[in-house]
DRENVEXNU-693589 format. One record per residue (C-alpha): residue number from 1; x, y, z; residue in three letters. Coordinates in pm, 1 decimal. Layout:
BEGIN
NUM, X, Y, Z, ALA
...
This chain:
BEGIN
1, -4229.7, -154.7, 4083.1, UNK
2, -4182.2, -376.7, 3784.8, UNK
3, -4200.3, -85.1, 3513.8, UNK
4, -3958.3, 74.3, 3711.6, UNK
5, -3699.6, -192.8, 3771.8, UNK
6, -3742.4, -239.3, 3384.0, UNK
7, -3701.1, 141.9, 3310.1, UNK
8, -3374.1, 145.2, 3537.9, UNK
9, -3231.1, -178.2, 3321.3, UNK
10, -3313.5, 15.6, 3044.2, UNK
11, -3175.5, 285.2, 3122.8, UNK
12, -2819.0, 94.0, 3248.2, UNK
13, -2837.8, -88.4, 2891.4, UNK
14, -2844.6, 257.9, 2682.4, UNK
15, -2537.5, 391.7, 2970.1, UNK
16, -2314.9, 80.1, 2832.6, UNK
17, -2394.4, 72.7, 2477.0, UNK
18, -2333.8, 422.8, 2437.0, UNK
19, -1973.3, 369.6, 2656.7, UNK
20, -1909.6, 125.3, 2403.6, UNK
21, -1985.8, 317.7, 2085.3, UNK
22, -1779.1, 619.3, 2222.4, UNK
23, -1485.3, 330.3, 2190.1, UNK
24, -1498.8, 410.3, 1814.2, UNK
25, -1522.5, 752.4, 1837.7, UNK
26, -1158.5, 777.5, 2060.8, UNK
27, -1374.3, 863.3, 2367.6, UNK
28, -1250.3, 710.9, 2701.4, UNK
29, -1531.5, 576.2, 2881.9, UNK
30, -1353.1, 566.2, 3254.5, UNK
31, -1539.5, 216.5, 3346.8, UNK
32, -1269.2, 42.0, 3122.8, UNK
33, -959.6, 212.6, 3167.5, UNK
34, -978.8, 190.3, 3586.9, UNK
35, -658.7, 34.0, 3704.1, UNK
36, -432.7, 142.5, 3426.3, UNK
37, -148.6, 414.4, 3578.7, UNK
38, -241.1, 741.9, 3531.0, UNK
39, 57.9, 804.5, 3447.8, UNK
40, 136.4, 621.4, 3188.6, UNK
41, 51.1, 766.3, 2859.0, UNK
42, 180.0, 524.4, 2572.8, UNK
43, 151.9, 158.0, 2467.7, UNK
44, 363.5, 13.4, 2205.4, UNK
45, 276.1, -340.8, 1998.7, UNK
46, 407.5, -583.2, 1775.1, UNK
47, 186.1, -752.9, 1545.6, UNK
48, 317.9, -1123.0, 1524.5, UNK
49, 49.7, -1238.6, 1268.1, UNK
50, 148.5, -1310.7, 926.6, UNK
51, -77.9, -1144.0, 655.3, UNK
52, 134.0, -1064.8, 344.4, UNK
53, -1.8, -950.3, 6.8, UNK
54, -139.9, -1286.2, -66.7, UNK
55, -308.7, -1377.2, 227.1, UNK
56, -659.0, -1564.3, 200.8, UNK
57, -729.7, -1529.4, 517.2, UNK
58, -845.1, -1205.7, 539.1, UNK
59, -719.3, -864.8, 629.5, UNK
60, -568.5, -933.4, 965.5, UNK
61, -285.5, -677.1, 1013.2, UNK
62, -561.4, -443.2, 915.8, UNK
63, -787.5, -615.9, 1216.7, UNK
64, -529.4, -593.5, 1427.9, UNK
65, -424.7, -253.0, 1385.7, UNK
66, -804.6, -143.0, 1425.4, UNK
67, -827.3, -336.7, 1730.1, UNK
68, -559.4, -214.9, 1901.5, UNK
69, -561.6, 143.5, 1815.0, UNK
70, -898.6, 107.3, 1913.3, UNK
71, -800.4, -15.6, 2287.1, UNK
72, -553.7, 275.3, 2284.1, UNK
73, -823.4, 529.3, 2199.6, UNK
74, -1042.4, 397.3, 2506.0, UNK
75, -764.4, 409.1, 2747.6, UNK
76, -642.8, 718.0, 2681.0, UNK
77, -315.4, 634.3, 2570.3, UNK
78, -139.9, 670.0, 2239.7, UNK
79, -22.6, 319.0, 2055.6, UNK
80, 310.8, 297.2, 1879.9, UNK
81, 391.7, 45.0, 1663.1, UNK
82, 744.9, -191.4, 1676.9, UNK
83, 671.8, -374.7, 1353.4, UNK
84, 473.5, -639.1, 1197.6, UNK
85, 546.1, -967.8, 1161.5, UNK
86, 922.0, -896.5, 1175.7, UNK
87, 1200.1, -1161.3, 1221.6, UNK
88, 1260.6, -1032.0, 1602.4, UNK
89, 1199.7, -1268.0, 1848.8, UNK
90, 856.2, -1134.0, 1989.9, UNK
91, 876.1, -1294.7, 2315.6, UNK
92, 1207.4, -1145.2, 2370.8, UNK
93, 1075.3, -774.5, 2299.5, UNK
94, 789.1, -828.0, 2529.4, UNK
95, 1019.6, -941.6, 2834.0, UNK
96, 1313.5, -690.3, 2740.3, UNK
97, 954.1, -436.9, 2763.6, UNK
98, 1056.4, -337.9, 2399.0, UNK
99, 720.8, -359.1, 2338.3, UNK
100, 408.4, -394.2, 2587.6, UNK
101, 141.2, -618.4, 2381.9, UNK
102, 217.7, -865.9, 2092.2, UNK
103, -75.0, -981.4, 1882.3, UNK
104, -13.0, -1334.9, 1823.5, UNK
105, -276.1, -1654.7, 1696.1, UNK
106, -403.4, -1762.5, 2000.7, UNK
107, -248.3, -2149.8, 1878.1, UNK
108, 126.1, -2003.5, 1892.0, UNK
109, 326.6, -2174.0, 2129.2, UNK
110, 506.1, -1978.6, 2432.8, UNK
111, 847.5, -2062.0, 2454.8, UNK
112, 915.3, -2254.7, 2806.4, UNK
113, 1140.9, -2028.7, 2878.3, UNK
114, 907.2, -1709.0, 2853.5, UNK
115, 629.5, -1944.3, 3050.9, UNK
116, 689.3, -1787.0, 3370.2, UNK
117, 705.9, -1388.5, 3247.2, UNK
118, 417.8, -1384.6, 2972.7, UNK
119, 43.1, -1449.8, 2925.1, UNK
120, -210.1, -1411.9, 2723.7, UNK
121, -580.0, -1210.5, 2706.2, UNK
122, -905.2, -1381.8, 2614.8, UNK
123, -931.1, -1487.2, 2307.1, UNK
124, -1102.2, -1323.6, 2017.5, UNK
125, -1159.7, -1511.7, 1663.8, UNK
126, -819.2, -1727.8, 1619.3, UNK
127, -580.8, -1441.4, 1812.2, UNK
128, -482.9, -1319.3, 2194.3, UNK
129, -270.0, -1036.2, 2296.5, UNK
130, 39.4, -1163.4, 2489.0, UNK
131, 149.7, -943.8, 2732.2, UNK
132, 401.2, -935.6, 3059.9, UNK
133, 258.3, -1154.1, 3342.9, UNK
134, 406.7, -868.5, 3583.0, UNK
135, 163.5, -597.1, 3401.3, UNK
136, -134.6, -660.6, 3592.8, UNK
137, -358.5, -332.8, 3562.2, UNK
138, -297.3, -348.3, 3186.3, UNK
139, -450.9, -715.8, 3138.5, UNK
140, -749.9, -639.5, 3318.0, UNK
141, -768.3, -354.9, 3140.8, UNK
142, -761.2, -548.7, 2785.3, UNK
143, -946.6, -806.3, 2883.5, UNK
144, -1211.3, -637.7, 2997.2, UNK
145, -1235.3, -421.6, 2708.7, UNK
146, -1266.1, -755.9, 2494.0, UNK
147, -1493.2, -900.9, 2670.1, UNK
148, -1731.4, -594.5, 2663.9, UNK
149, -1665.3, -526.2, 2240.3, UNK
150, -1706.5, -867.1, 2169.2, UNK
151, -2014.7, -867.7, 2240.0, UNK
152, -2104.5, -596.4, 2070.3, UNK
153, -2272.9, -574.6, 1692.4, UNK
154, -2008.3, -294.4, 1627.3, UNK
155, -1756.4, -572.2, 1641.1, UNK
156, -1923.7, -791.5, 1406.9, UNK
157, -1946.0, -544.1, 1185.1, UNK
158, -1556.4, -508.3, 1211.9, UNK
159, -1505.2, -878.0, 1185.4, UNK
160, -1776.2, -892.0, 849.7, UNK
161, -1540.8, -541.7, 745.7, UNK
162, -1223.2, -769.3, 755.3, UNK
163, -1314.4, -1102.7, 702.6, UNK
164, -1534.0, -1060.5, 428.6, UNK
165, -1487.8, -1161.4, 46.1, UNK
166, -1365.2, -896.5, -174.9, UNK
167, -1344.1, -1115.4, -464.7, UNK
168, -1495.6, -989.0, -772.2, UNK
169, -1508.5, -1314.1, -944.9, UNK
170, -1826.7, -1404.5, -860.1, UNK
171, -1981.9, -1040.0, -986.1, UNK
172, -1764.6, -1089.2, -1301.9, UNK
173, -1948.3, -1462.7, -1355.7, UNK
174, -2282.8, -1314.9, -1298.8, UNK
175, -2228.3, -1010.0, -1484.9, UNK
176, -2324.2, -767.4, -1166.1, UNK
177, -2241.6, -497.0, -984.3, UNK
178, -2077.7, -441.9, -588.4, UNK
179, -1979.0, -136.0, -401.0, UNK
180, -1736.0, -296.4, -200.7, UNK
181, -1342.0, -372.1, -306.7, UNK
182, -1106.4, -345.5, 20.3, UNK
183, -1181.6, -240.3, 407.6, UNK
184, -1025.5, 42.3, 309.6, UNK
185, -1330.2, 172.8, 62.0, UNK
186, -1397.3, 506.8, 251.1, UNK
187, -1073.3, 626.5, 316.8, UNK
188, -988.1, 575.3, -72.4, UNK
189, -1268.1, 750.4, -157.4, UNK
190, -1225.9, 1099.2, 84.2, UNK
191, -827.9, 1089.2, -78.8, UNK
192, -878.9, 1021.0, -420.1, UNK
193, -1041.1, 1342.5, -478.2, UNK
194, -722.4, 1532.1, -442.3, UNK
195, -587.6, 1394.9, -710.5, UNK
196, -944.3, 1449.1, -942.0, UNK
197, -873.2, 1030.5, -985.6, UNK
198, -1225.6, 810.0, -971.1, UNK
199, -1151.7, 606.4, -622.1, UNK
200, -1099.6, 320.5, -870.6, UNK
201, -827.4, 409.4, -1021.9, UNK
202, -675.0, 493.3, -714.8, UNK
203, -735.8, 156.9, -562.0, UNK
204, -598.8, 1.7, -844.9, UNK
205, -269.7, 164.2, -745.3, UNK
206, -317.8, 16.3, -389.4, UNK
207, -408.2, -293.8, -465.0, UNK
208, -91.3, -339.4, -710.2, UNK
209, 99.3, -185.4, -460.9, UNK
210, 24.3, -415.8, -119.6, UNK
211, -267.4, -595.7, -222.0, UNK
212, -441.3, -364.7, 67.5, UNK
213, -231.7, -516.8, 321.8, UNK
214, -147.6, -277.3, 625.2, UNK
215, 189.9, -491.6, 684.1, UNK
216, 355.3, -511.1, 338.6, UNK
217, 683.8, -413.3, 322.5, UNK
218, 965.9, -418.9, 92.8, UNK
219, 1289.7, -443.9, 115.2, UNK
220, 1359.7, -88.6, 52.5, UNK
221, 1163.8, 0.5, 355.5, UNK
222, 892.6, 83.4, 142.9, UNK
223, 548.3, 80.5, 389.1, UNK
224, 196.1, 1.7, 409.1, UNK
225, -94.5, 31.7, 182.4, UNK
226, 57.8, 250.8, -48.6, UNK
227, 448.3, 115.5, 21.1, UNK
228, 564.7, 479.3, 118.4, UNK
229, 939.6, 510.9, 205.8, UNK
230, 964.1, 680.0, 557.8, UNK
231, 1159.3, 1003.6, 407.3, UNK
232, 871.5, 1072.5, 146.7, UNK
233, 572.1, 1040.8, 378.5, UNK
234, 751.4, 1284.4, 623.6, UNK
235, 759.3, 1520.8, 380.3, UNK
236, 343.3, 1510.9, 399.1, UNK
237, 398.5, 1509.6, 798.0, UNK
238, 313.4, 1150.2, 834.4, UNK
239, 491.9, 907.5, 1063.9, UNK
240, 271.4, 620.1, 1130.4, UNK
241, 282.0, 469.7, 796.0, UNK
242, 108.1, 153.2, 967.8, UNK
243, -212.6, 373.0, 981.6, UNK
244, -400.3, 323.9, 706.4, UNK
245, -563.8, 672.0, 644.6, UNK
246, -193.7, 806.9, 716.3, UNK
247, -61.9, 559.2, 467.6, UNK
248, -295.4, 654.0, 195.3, UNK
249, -285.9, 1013.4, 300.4, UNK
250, 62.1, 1005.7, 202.7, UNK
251, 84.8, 828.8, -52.5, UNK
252, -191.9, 1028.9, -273.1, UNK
253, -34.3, 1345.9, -189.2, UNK
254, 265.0, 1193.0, -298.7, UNK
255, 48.1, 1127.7, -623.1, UNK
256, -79.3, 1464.9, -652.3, UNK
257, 314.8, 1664.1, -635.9, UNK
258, 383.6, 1406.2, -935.7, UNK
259, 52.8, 1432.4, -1115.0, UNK
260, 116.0, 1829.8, -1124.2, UNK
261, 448.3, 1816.1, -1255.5, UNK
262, 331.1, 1603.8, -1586.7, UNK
263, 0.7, 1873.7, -1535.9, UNK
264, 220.3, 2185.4, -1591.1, UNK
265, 438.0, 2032.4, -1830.2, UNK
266, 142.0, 2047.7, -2089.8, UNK
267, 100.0, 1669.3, -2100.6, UNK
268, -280.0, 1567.3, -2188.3, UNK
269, -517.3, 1411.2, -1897.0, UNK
270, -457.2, 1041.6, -1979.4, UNK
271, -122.9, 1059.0, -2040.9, UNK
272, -72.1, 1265.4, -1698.6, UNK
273, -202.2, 966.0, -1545.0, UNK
274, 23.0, 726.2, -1697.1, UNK
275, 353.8, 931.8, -1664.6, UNK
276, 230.4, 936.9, -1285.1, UNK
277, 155.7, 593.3, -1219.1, UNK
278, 520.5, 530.3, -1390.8, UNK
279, 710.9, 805.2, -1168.1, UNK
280, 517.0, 654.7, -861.3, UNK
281, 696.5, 276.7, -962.0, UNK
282, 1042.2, 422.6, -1066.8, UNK
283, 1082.8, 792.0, -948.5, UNK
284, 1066.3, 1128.3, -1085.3, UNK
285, 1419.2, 1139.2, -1186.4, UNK
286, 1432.8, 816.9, -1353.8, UNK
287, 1107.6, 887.2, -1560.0, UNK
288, 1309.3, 1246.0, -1656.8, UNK
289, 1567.1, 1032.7, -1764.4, UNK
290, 1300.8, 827.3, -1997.7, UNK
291, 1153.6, 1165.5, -2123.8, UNK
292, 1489.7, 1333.0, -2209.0, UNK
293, 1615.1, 995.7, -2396.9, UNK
294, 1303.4, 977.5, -2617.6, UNK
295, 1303.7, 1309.3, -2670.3, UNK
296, 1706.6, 1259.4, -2792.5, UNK
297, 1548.5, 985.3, -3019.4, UNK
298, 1346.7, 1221.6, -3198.9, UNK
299, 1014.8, 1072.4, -3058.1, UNK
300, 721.9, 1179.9, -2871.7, UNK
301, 838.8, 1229.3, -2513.1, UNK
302, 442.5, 1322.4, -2396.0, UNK
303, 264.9, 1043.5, -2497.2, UNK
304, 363.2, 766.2, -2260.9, UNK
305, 286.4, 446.3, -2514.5, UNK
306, 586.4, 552.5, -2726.9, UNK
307, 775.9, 625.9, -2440.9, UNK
308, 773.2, 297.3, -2335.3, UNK
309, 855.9, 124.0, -2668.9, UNK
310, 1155.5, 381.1, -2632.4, UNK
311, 1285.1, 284.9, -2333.0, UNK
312, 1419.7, -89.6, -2380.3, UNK
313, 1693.1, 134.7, -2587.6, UNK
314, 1790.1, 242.4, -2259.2, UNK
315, 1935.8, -84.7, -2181.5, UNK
316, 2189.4, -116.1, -2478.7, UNK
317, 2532.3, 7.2, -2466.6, UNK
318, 2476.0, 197.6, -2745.2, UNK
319, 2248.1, 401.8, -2638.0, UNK
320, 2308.0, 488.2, -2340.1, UNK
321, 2687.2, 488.6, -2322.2, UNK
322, 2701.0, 848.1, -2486.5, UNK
323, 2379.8, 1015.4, -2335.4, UNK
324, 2585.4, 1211.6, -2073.5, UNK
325, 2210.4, 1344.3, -1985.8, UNK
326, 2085.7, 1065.9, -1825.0, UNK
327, 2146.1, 1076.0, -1488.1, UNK
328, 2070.8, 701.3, -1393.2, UNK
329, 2218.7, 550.0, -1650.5, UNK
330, 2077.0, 225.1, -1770.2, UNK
331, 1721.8, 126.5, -1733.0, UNK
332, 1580.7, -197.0, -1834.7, UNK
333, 1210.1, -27.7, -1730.5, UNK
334, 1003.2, -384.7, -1755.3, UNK
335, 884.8, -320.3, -1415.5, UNK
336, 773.5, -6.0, -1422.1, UNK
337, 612.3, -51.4, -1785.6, UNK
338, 412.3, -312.4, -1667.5, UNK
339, 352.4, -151.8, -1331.2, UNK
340, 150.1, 150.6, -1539.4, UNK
341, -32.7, -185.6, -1781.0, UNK
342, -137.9, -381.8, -1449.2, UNK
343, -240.6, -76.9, -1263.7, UNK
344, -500.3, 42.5, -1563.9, UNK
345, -585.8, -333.1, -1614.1, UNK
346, -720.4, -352.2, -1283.4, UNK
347, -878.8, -2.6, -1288.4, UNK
348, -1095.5, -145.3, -1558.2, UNK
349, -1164.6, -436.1, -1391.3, UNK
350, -1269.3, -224.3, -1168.5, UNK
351, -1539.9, -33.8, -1354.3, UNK
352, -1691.2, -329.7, -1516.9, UNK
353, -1801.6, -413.5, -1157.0, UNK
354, -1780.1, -167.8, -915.6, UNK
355, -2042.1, 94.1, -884.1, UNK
356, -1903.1, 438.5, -889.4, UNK
């Protein structure tokens, strides 16, 4: 009888891990999602945590966007996304039902005058979901799903994938070699082929871009990993620009149309690398503008070194007063000159320590 009661726990213990694993896979294993409304088919969040480019903390937007996509998978719902760390009152949104969870740090204070209408989840690491006090079915739901993950190795292996080092200072000291250089590695490297690009290079262009953080965003509206504008990545037929595989997605095909314009214009293989990473920065059109004026000065318009000693030219009067042709007019170009300088830099930073 004892062999049998331990062959039935056994048995039970394989049933749940393999629920739990099936979280990951966007499988919806009905002993977590009992209680929510079958008819209610979407979620939206707000992720209240600051994690800008700089952040030492670790990747939490990233975290938190893997976590809660990761509910949404399991309950069978599909999880928009109101912003991230945005100067909206969060509470507000949450009462007003603008949104239906807020990630916050589980040491925020609740307004006394949200008190009554809002709680919180269990806690996991430093951070809780908030969500409306009224909304039973959907905090047992969450907090049973946390309380079943966290338990799990496949969340420490999420928390290690986040909260990790990245730095490469301690491989540069020692003169060695790591794999590893964002929690973003494997989605870089299935893109980067379309562009024929060593998934190096290409994270060099992310990380001068957001400094691989899910929530940067500029003023522009620029988004993400890869700081997409909204208009470009729907040209690719991506929307959530929060999604990291979306972002990237995106933003290498974006890569690619460019890369094949300076490809079919004749231009050699490292200079149709440069012209791209420059066009990426400024745009096409103002790069055309670059080409066109060096080519006025009687210069080499396809090798991109002497385009850029052209271009401060483009910022005097003199020049640029009388070229009718150039459509944008002046262009100081430091940016985007140094843009193209810090984005190789760090590619070969790159390959003195990451393995290929």
């Amino acid at each position: 009888m004892r062999r049998a009661g331990r062959i039935v726990i056994s048995i039970a213990a394989i049933f749940l891990t393999g629920c739990i694993f099936r979280i990951w896979e966007g499988m919806r294993p009905e002993f977590l999602i009992r209680g929510l409304s079958p008819d209610r088919d979407t979620l939206t969040a707000s992720i209240n945590i600051r994690s800008g480019m700089y952040t030492s903390k670790g990747f939490l937007t990233g975290f938190q966007y893997t976590m809660l996509t990761g509910v949404a998978d399991t309950l069978g719902v599909d999880m928009g996304f109101a912003g991230v760390y945005e100067r909206r009152d969060c509470w507000q949104m949450l009462a007003d039902s603008t949104v239906d969870i807020v990630a916050v740090n589980a040491s925020d204070t609740l307004p006394d005058s949200y008190a009554d209408g809002v709680t919180l989840t269990m806690q996991f690491r430093d951070y809780a979901w908030a969500v409306r006090r009224t909304d039973h079915s959907l905090l047992y739901a969450l907090n049973r799903w946390l309380g079943t993950l966290t338990h799990m190795p496949e969340y420490a292996g999420m928390e290690s994938r986040f909260f990790r080092s990245y730095s490469l200072e301690p491989y540069i000291e020692a003169g060695t070699m790591t794999d590893r250089i964002s929690p973003y590695d494997e989605i870089v490297r299935t893109y980067s082929p379309l562009l024929g690009w060593d998934w190096r290079l290409l994270s060099a262009v992310i990380f001068k871009e957001s400094r691989f953080s899910v929530g940067a965003y500029s003023r522009r509206g620029a988004t993400g990993l890869m700081q997409v504008m909204r208009s470009t990545a729907a040209t690719y037929g991506v929307t959530d620009l929060f999604d990291p595989e979306d972002n990237i997605k995106a933003g290498t095909m974006h890569l690619r149309r460019i890369e094949k314009r300076y490809q079919n214009m004749g231009f050699d293989s490292v200079n149709v690398v440069k012209f791209t990473l420059a066009a990426y920065n400024a745009g096409e059109s103002r790069i055309e503008d670059c080409i066109n004026f060096t080519l006025d000065q009687g210069r080499d318009f396809t090798d991109w070194e002497t385009v850029a000693q052209t271009i401060p030219l483009m910022a005097e009067p003199e020049y640029y007063e009388d070229a009718d042709f150039l459509r944008h007019g002046r262009f100081r170009g430091r940016e985007t000159i140094q843009y193209v300088e810090d984005v190789l830099s760090k590619y070969e930073e790159y390959l003195s320590v990451i393995k290929r």
